[in-house]
N, C-alpha and C positions, 0 to 999 in steps of 0.2 A: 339503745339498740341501733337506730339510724345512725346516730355517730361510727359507731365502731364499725357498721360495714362500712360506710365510708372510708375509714383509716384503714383496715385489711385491705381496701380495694388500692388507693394511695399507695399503703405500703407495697402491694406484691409491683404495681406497676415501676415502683421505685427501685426494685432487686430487679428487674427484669431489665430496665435502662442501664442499672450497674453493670450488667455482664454484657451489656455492648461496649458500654464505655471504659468498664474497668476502672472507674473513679470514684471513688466513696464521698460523698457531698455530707458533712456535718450540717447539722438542725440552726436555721436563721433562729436564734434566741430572741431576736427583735423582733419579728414576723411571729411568733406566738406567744408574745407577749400583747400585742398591739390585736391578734384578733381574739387572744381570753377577753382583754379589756373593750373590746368593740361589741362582744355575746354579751357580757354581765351588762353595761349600758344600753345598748342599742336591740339584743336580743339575738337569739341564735340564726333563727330566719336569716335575718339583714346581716349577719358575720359570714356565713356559709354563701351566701348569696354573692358577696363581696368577694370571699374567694374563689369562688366561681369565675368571677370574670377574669380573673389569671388567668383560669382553667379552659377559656374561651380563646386567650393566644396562643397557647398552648397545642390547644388544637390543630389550628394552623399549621401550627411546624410539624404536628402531627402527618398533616396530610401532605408535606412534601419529602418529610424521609422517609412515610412508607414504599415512596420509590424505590428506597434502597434498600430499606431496612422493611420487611412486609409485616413482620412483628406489630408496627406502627398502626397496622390500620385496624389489627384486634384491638389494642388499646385504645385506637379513637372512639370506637365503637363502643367499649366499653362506657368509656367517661360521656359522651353524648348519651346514650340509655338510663343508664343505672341513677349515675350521677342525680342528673335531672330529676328522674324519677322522685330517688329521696330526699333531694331538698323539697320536691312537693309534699309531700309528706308532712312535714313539719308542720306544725298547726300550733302558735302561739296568739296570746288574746288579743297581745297588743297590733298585731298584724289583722286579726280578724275586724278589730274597730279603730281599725286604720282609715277609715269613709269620718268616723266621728272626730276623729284628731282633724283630719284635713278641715273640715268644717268648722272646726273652731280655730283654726288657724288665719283660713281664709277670711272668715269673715271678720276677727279681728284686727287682719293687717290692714283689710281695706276699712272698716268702718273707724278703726282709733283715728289710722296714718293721715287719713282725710280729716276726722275732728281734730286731733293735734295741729294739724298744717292749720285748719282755720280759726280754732283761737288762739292758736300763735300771732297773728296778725288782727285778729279781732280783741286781747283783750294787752297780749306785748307786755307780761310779766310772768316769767317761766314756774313762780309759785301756782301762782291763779292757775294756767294753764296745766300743768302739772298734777293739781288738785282736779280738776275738772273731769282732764282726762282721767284719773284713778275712775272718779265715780263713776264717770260715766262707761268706763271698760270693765270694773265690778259688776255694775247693775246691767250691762249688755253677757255677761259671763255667764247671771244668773237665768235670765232672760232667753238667751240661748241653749244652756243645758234642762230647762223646762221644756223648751221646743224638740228637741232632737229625742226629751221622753218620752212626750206625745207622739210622737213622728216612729220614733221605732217601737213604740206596744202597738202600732194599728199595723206594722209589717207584719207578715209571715216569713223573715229571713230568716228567724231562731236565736237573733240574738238579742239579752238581757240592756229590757230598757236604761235599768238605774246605771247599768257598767256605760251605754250609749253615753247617758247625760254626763256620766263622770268623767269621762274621755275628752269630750266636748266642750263640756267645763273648764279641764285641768290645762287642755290646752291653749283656750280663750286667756284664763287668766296667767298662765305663763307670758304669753305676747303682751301683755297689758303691762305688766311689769317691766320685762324689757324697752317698752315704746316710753313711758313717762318716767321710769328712774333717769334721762337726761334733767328732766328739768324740775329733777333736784339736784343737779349734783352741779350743774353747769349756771352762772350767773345770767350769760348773754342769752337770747329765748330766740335766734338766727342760729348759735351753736348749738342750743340743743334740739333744732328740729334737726339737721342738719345728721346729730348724730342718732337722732331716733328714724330718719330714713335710712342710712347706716344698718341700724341696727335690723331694721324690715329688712333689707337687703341680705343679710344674714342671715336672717330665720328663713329665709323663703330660700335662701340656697343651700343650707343642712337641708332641710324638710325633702326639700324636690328633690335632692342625689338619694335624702332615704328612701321619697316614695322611688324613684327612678330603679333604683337594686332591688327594692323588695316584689314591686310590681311589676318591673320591668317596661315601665314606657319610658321615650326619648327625656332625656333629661333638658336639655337646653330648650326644645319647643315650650314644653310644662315650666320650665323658671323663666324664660321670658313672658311667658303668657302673663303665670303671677305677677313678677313686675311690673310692666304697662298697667295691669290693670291696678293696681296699689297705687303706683303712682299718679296715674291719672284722677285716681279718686284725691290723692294728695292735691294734686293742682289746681283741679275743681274746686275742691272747698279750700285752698290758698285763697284764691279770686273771690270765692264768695264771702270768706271772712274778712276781707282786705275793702271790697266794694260795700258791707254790712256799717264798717269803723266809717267810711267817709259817709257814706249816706245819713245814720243814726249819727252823726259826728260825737262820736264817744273816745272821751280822751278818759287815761288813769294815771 
């Protein structure tokens, strides 16, 4: 139902441009192609939202040919209101435990990125390390999707503990996976940290443009932030695995 006023509203403002401009625009086939495929993966929320922000330069130009054309300025007004309106509306899960995904993101990228960095240099064989990091990004997966159960049955938000944990979870061990498949697939344990911060790099800039559109905070503040702090933790325990092998003088 929120869709379809959506498109009636689209569409009338779309006949109403044609009779200024007298130019009949045929349907981008790529542009609803690309946001079917952005709703079925990412969700409807985050698709609507996405084109929204079109909808936001749009506006702009809105409000300088209502000079001329005053038609313009019903129609900004419309798409500011309404608009807005029903994308709030929208109420999907994965948006509602979107706090439990973050936290298992975050805590994954900084707790592996940092253990990977220091048995990379503490133990300088991308099996071993590779191994390491699985278990110890599994048994941290488990670990944290127990916590975030306990942590949301004692809320009064409303929302369903086990869906929290499994959120929390699915995300932890997604990151776990991308961070230690380098060092299997890569010989050298310098190239595969190299591409497992890469890959942090990655997740952490998908994640922040989705949180960015869905929730609307500044995006570049929130992915730097992540970064520094990923990497920092990376560097820290470089140093510390690196000063661990000379001190304990452990060779393999």
């Amino acid at each position: 139902e929120i869709l379809r006023r959506i498109s009636e509203d689209e569409r009338r403002h779309y006949n109403e441009w044609r009779e200024f401009s007298k130019v009949e625009v045929p349907p981008n086939r790529l542009a609803i192609w690309f946001y079917l495929t952005v709703a079925r993966v990412l969700g409807l929320t985050f698709a609507i939202k996405l084109m929204e922000r079109n909808e936001e330069r749009a506006e702009r130009l809105y409000a300088e040919v209502a000079r001329e054309i005053p038609k313009a300025e019903e129609i900004l007004q419309e798409e500011m209101e309404h608009e807005a309106l029903l994308v709030d509306m929208i109420n999907e899960e994965r948006i509602e435990y979107i706090g439990s995904m973050v936290l298992g993101l975050n805590d994954a990228l900084v707790e592996l990125t940092g253990a990977l960095a220091g048995l990379t240099f503490a133990l300088q064989n991308t099996r071993l390390v590779g191994l390491a990091g699985f278990i110890t990004g599994i048994s941290a997966s488990l670990s944290m999707a127990a916590s975030e159960y306990l942590s949301t049955k004692s809320e009064v938000d409303g929302r369903d503990p086990l869906k929290a944990s499994f959120y929390t979870g699915i995300a932890y061990v997604f990151t776990v996976l991308l961070l230690v498949v380098p060092y299997f697939l890569l010989p050298g344990y310098y190239a595969a940290l190299a591409l497992t911060i890469f890959n942090a790099l990655v997740i952490i800039l998908v994640f922040t443009f989705f949180v960015s559109v869905v929730k609307g905070v500044p995006f570049r503040r929130t992915w730097a932030e992540m970064v520094l702090i990923s990497l920092g933790v990376a560097l820290a325990s470089f140093i510390i695995g690196l000063a661990a092998r000379k001190v304990l003088g452990l060779e393999f």
